[in-house]
N, C-alpha and C positions, 0 to 999 in steps of 0.2 A: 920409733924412727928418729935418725938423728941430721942434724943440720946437715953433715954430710952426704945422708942417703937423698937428703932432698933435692941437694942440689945434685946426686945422682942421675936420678928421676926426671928433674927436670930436664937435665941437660939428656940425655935420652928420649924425651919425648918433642925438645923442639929443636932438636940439630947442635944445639948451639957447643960451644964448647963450654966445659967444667968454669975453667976461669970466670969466661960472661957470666955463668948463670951464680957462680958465686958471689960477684958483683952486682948482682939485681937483688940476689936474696939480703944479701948483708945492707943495701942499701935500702931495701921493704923494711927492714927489721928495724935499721938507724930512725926511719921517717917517721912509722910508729912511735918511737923511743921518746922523739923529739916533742912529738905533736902532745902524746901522752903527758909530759912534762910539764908543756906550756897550757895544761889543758883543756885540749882541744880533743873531740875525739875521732875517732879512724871508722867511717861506715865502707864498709867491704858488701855491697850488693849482695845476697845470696851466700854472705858469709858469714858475719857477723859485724860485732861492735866494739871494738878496744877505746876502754873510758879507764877515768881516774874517780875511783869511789873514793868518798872521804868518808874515814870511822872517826866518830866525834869520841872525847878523853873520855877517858875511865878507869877505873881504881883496880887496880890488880895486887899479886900478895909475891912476894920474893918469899917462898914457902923455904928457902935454906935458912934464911934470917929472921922467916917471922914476921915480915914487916908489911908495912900497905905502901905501895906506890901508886902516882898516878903517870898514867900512859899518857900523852896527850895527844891532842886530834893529829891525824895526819892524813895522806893519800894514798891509796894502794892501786897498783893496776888489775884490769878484772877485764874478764872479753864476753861477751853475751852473744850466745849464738843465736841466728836467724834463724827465723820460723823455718826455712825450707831445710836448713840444713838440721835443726832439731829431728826435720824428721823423716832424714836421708841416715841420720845414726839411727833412730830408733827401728826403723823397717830394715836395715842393712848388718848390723853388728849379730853376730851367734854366738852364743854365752857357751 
């Protein structure tokens, strides 16, 4: 599904027009983005969790040259899902 089917979907299911509802999403998306940045993380009730993991340095190989580099520490974004919804996918998706 893509950014646009959602604001699809949304906008389908509360009246609103496309415009607004791409304006809520784009502006969910920003506040995430932001809060993420500063640190801070995003608890969505019944949704889940958007944090900023930090992978600590470590030595990797540039395997075209041969050589050893080190990666160093940095922050990645990651989102951990809620218990509820963990297991609204597991009981709901058919493989």
């Amino acid at each position: 599904m893509t950014k646009a089917e959602i604001i699809s979907k949304i906008s389908e299911r509360t009246g609103v027009e496309k415009t607004t509802a791409s304006v809520v999403v784009e502006s969910l998306m920003l506040e995430i983005k932001e809060s993420i940045k500063q640190d801070e993380s995003v608890f969505l009730r019944g949704f889940g969790t958007f944090l900023a993991k930090e992978r600590k340095e470590k030595t990797g190989r540039n395997i075209l040259k041969n050589t050893t580099i080190i990666i160093p520490a940095h922050h990645i974004p990651s989102f951990k899902p809620a218990k509820v919804f963990k297991e609204e996918v597991k009981n709901n998706v058919k493989s």
